[in-house]
PDB file of N, CA, C, O and CB in Angstrom:
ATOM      1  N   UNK A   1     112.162 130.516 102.394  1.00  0.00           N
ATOM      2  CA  UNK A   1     112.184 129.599 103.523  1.00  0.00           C
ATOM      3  C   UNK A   1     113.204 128.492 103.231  1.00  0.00           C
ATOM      4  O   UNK A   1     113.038 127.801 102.226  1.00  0.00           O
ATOM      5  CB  UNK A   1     110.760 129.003 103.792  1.00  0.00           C
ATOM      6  N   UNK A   2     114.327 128.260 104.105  1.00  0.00           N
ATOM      7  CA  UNK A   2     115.264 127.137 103.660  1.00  0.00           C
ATOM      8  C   UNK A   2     114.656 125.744 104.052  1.00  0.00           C
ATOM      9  O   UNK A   2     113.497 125.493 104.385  1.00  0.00           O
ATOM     10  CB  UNK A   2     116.743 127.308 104.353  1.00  0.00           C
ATOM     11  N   UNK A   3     115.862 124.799 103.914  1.00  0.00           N
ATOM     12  CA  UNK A   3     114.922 123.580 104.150  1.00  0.00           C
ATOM     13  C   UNK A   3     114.910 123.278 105.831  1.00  0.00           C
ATOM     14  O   UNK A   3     114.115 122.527 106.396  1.00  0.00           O
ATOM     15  CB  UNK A   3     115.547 122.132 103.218  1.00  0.00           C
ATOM     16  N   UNK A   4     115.677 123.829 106.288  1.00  0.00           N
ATOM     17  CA  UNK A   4     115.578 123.577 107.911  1.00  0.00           C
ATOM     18  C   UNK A   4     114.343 124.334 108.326  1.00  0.00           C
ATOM     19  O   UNK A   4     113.429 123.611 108.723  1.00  0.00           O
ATOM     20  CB  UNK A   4     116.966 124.168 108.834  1.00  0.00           C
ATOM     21  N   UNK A   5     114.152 125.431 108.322  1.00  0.00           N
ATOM     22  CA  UNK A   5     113.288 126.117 108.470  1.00  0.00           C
ATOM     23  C   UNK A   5     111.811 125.286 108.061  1.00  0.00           C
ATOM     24  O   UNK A   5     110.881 125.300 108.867  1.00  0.00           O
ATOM     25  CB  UNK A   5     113.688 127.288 107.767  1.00  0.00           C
ATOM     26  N   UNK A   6     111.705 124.662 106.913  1.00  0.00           N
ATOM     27  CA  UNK A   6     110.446 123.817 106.359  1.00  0.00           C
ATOM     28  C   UNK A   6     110.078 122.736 107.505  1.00  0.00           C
ATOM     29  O   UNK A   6     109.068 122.581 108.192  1.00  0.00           O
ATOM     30  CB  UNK A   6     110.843 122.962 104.813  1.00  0.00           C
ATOM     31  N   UNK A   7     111.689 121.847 107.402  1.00  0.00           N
ATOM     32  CA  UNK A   7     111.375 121.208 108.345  1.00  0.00           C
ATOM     33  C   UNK A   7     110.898 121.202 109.873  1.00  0.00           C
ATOM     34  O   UNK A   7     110.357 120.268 110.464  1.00  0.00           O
ATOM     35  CB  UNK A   7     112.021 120.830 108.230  1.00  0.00           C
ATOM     36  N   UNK A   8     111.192 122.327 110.316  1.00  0.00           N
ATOM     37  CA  UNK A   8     111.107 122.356 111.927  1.00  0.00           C
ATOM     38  C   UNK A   8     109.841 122.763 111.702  1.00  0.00           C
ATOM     39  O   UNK A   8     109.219 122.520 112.736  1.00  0.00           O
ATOM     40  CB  UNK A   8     112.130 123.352 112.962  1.00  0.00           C
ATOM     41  N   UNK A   9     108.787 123.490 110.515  1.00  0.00           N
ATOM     42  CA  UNK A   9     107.485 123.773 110.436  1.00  0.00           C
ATOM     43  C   UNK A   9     106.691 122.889 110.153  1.00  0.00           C
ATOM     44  O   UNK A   9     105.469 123.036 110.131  1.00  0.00           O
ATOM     45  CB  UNK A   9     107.262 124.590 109.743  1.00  0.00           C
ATOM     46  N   UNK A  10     107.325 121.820 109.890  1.00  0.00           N
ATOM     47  CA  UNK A  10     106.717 120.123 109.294  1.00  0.00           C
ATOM     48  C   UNK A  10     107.002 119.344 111.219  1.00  0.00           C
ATOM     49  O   UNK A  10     106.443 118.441 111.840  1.00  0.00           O
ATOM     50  CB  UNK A  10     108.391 118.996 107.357  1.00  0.00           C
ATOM     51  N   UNK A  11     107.668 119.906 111.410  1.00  0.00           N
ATOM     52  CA  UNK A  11     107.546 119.317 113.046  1.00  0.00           C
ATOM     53  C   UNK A  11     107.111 119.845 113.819  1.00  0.00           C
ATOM     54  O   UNK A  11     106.552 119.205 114.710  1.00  0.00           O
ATOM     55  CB  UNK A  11     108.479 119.057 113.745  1.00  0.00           C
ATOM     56  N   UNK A  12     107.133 120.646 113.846  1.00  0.00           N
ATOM     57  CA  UNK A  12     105.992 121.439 114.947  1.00  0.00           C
ATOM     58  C   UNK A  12     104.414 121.248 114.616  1.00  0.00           C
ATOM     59  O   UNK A  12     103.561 121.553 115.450  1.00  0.00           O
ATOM     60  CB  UNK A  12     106.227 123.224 114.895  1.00  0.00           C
ATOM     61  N   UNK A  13     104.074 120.701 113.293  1.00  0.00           N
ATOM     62  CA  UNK A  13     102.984 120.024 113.080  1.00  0.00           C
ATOM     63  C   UNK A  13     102.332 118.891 113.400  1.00  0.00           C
ATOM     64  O   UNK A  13     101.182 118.638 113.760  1.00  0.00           O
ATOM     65  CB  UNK A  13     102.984 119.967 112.324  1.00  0.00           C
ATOM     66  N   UNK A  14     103.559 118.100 113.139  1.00  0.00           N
ATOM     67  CA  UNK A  14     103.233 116.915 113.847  1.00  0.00           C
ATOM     68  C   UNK A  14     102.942 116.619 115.250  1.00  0.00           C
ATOM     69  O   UNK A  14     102.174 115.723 115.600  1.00  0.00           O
ATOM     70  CB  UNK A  14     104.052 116.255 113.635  1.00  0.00           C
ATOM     71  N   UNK A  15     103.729 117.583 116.235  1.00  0.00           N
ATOM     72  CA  UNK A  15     103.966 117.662 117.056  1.00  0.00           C
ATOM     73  C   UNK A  15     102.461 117.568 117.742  1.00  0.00           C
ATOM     74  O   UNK A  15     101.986 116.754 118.534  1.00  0.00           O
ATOM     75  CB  UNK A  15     104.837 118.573 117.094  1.00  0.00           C
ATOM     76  N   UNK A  16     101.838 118.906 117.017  1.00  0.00           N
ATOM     77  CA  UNK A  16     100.478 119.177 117.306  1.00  0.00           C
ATOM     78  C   UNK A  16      99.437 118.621 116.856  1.00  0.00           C
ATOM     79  O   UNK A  16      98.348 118.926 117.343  1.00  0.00           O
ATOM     80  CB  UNK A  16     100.245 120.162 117.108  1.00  0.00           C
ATOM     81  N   UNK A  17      99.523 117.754 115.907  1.00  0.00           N
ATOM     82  CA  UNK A  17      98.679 116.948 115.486  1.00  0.00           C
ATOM     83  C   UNK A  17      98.324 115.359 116.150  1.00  0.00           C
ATOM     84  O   UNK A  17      98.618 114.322 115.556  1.00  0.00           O
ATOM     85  CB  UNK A  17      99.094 116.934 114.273  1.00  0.00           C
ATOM     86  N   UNK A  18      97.735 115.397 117.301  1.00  0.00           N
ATOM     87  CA  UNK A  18      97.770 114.176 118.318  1.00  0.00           C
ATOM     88  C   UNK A  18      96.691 113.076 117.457  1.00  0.00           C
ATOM     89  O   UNK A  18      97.045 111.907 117.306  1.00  0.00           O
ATOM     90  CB  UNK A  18      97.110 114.700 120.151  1.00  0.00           C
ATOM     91  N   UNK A  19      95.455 113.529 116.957  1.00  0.00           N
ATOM     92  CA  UNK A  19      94.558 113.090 116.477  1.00  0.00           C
ATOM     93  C   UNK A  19      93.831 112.638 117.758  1.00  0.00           C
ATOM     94  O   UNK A  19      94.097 112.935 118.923  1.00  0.00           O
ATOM     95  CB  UNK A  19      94.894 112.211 115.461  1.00  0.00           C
ATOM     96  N   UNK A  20      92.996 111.967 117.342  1.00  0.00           N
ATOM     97  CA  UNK A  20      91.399 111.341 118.710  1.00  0.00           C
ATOM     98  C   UNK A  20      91.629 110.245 119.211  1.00  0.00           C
ATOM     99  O   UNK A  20      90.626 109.554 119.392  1.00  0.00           O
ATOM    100  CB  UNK A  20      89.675 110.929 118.112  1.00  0.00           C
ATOM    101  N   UNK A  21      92.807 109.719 119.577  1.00  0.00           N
ATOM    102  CA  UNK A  21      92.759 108.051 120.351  1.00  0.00           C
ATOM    103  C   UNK A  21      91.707 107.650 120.677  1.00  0.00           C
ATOM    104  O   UNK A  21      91.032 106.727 120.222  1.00  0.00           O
ATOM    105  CB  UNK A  21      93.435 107.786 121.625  1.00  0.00           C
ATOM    106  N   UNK A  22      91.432 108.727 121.941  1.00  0.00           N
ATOM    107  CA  UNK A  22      90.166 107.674 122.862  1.00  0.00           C
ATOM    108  C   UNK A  22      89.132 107.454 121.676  1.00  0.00           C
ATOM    109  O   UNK A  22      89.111 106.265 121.357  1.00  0.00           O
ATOM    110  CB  UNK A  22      89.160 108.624 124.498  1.00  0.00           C
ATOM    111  N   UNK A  23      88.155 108.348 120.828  1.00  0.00           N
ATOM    112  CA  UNK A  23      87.650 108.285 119.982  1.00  0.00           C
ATOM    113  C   UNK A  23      87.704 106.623 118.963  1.00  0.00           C
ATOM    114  O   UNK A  23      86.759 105.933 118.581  1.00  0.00           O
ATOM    115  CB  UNK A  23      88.115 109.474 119.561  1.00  0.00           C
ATOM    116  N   UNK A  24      89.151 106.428 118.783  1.00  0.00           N
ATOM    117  CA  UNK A  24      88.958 105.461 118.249  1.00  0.00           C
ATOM    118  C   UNK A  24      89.170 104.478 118.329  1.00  0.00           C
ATOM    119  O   UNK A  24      89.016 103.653 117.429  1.00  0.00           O
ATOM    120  CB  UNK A  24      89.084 105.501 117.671  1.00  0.00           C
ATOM    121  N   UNK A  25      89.672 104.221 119.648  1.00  0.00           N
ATOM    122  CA  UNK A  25      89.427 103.281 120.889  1.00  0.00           C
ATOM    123  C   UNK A  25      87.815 102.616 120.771  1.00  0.00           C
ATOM    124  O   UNK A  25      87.458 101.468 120.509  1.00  0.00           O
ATOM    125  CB  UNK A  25      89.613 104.288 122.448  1.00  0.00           C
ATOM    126  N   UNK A  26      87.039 103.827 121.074  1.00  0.00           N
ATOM    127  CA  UNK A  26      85.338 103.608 121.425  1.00  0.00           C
ATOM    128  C   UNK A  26      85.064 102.844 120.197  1.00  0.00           C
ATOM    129  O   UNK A  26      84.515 101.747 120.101  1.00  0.00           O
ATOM    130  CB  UNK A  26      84.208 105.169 121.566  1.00  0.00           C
ATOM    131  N   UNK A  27      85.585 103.683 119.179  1.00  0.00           N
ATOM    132  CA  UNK A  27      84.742 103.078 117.743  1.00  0.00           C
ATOM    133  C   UNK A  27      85.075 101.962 117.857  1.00  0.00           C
ATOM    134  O   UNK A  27      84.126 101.182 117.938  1.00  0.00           O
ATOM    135  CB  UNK A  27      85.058 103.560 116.199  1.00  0.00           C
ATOM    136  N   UNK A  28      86.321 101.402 117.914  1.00  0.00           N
ATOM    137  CA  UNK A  28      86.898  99.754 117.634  1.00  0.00           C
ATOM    138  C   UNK A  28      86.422  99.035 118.546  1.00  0.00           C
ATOM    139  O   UNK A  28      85.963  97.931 118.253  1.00  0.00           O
ATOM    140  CB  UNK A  28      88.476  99.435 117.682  1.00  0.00           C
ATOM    141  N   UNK A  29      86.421  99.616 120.204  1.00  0.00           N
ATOM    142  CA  UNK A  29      85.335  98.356 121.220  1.00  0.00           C
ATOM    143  C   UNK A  29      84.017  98.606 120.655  1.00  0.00           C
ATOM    144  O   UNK A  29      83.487  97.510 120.836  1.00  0.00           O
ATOM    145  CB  UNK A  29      85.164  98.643 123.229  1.00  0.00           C
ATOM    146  N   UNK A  30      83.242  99.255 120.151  1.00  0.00           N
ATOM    147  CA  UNK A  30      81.921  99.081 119.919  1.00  0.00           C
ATOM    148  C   UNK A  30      81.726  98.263 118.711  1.00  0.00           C
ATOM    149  O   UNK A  30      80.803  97.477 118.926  1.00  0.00           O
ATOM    150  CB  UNK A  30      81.264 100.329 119.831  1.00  0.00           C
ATOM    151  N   UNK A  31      82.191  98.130 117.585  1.00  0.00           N
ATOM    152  CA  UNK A  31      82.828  97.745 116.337  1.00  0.00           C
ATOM    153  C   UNK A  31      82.746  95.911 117.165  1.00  0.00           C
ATOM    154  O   UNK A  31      81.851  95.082 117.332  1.00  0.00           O
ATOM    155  CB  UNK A  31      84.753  98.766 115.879  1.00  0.00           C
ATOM    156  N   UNK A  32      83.745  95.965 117.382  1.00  0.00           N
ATOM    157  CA  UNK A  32      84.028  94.579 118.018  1.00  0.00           C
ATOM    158  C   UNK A  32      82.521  94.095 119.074  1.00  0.00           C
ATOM    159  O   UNK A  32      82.014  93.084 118.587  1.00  0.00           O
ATOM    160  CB  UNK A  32      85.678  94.786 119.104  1.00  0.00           C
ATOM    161  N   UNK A  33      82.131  94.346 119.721  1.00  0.00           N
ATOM    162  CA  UNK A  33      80.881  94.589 120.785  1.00  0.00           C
ATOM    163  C   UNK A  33      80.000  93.873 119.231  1.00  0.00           C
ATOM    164  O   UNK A  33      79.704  92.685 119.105  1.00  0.00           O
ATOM    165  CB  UNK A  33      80.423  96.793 121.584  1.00  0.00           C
ATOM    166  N   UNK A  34      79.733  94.953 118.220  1.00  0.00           N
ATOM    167  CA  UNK A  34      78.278  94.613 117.400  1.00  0.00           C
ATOM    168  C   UNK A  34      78.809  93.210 116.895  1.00  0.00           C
ATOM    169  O   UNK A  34      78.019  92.268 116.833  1.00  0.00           O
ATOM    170  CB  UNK A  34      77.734  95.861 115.912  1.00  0.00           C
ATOM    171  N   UNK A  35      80.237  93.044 116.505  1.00  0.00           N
ATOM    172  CA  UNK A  35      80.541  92.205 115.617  1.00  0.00           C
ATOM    173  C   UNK A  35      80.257  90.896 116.553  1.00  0.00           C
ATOM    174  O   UNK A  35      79.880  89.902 115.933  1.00  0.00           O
ATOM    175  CB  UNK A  35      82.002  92.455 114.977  1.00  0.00           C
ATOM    176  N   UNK A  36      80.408  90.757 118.150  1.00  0.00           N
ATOM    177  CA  UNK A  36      79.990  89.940 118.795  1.00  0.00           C
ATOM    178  C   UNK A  36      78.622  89.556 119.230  1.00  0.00           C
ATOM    179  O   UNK A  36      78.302  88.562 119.883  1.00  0.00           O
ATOM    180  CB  UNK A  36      80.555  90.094 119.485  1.00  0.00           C
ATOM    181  N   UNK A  37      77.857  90.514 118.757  1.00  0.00           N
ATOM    182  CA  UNK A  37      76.251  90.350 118.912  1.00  0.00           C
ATOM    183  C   UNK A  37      75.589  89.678 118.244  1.00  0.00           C
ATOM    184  O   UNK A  37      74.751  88.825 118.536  1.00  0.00           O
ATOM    185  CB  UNK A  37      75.572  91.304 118.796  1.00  0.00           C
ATOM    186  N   UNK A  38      76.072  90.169 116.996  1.00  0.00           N
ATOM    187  CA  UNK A  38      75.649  90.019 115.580  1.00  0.00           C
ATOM    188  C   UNK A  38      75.886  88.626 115.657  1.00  0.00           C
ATOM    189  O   UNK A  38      74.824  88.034 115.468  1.00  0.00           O
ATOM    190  CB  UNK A  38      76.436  90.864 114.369  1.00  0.00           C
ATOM    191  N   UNK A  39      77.123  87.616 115.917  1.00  0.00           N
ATOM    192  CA  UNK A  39      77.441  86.678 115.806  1.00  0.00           C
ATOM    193  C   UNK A  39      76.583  85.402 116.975  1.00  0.00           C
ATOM    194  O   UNK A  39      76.145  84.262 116.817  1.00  0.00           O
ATOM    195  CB  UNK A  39      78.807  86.997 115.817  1.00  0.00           C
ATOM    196  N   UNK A  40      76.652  86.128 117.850  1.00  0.00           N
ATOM    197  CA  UNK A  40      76.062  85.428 118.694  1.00  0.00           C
ATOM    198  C   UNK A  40      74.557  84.870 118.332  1.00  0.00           C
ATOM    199  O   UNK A  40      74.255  83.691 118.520  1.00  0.00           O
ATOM    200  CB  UNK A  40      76.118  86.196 119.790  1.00  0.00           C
ATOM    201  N   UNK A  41      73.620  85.873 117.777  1.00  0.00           N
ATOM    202  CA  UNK A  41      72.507  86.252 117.745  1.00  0.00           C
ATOM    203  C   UNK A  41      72.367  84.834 116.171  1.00  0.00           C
ATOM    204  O   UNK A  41      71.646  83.838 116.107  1.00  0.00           O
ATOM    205  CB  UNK A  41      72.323  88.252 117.626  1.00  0.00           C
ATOM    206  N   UNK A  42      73.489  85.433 115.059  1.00  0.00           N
ATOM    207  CA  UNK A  42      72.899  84.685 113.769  1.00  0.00           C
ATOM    208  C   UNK A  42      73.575  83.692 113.342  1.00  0.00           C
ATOM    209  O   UNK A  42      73.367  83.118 112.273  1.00  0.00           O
ATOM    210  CB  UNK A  42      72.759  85.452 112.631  1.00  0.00           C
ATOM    211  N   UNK A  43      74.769  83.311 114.461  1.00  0.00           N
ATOM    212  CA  UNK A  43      75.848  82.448 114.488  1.00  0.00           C
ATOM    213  C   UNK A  43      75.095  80.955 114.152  1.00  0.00           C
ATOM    214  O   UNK A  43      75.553  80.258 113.247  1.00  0.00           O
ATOM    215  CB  UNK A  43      76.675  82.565 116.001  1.00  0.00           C
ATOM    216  N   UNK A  44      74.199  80.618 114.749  1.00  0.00           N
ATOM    217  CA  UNK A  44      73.613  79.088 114.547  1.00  0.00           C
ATOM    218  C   UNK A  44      73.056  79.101 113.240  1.00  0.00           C
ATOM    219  O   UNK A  44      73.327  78.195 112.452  1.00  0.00           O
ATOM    220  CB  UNK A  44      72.413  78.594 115.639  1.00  0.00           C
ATOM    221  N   UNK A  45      72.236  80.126 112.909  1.00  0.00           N
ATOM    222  CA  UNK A  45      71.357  80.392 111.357  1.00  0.00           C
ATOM    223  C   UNK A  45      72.547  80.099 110.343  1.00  0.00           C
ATOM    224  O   UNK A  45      72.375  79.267 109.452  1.00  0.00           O
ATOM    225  CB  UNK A  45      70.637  82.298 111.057  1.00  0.00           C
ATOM    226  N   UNK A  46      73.741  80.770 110.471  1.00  0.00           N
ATOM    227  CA  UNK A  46      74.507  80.320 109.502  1.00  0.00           C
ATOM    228  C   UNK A  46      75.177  79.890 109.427  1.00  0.00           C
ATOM    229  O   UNK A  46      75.974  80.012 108.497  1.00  0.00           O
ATOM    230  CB  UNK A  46      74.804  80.642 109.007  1.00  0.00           C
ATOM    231  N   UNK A  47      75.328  78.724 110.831  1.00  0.00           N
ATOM    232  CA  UNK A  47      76.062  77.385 110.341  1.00  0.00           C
ATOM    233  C   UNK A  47      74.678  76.250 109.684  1.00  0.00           C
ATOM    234  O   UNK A  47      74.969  75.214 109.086  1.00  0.00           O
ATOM    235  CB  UNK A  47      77.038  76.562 111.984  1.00  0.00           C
ATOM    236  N   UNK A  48      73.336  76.641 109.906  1.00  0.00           N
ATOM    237  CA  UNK A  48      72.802  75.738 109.329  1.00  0.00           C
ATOM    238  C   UNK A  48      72.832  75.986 107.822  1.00  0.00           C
ATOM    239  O   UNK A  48      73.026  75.155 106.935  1.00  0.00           O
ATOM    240  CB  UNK A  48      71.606  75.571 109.876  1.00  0.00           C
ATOM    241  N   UNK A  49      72.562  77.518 107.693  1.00  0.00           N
ATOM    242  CA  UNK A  49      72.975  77.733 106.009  1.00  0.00           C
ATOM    243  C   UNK A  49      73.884  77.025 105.685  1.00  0.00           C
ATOM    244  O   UNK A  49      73.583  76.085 104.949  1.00  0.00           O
ATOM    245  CB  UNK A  49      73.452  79.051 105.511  1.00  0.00           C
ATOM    246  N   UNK A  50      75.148  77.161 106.038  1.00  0.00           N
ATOM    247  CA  UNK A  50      76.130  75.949 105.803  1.00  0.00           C
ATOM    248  C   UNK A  50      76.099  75.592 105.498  1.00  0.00           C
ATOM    249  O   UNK A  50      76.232  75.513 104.276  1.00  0.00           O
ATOM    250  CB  UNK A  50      76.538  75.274 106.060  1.00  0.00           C
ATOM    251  N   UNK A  51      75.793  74.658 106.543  1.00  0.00           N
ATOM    252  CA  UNK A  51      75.689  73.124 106.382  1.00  0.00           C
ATOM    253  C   UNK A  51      74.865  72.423 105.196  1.00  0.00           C
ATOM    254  O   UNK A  51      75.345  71.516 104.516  1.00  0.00           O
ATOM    255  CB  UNK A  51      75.081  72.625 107.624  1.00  0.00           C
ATOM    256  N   UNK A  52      73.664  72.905 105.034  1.00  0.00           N
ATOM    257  CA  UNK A  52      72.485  72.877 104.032  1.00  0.00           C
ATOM    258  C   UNK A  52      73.631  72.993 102.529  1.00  0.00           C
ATOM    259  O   UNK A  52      73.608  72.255 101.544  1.00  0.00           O
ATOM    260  CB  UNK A  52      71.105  74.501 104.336  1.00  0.00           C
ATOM    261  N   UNK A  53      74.201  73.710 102.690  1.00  0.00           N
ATOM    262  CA  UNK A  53      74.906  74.492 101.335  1.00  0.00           C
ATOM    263  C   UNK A  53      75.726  73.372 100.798  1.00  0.00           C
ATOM    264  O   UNK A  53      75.580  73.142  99.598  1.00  0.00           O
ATOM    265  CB  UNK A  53      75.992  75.970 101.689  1.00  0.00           C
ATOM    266  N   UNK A  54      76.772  72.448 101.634  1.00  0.00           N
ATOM    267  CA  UNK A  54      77.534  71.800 101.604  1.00  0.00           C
ATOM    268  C   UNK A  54      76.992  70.733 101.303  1.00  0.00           C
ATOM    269  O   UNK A  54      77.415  70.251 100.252  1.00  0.00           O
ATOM    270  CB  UNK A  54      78.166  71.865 102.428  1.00  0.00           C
ATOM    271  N   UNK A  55      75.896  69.936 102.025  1.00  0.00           N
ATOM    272  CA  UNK A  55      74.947  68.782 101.838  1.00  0.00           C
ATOM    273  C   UNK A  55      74.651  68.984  99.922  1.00  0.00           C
ATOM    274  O   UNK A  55      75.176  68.370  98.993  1.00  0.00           O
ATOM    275  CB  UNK A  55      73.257  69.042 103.078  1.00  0.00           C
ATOM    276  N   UNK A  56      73.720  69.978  99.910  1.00  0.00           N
ATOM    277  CA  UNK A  56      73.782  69.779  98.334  1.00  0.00           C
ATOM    278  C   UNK A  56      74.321  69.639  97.591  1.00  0.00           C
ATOM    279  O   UNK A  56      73.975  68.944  96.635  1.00  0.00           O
ATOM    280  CB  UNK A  56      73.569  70.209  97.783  1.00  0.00           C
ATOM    281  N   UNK A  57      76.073  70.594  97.744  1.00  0.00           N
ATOM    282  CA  UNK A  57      76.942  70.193  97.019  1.00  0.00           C
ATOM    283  C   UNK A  57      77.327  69.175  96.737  1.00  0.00           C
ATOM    284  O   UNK A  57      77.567  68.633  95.658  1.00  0.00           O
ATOM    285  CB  UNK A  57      77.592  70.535  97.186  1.00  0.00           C
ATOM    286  N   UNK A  58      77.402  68.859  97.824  1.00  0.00           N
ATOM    287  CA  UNK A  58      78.461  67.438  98.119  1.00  0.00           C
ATOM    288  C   UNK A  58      77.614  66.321  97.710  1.00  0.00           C
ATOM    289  O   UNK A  58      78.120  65.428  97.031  1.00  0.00           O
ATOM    290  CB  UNK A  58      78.989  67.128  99.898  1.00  0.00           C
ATOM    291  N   UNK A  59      75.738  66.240  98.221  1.00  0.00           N
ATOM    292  CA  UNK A  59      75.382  65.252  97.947  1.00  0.00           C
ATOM    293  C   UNK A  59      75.010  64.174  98.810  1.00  0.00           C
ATOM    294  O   UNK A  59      74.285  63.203  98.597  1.00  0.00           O
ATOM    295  CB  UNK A  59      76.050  65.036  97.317  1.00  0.00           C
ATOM    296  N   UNK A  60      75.706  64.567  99.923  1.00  0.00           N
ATOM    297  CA  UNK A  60      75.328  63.167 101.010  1.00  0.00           C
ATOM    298  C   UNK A  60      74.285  63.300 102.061  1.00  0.00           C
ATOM    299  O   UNK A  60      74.028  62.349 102.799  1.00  0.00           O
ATOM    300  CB  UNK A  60      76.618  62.730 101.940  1.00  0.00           C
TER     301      UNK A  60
END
């Protein structure tokens, strides 16, 4: 097999190899979706952790 020949078989691969967009589209809005839930939901709890955290450090 020469190297042109390799190559045009290395492209016609690619060619066909589209992979799952929409797929990972969904994953990344849902991904993003929990990461906004999650935040919403424990967002106040851990700014008081925080805050608490910093007070001791700091002292005041």
């Amino acid at each position: 097999m020469t190297i042109i020949q390799r190559m045009a078989a290395v492209a016609t691969r690619l060619r066909e190899d589209r992979g799952d967009v929409p797929g990972w589209v969904l994953i990344t809005l849902m991904t993003a979706g929990l990461v906004v839930l999650i935040w919403a939901l424990a967002g106040p709890a851990l700014s008081e952790i925080f805050q608490n955290a910093i007070t001791k450090v700091t002292g005041l």
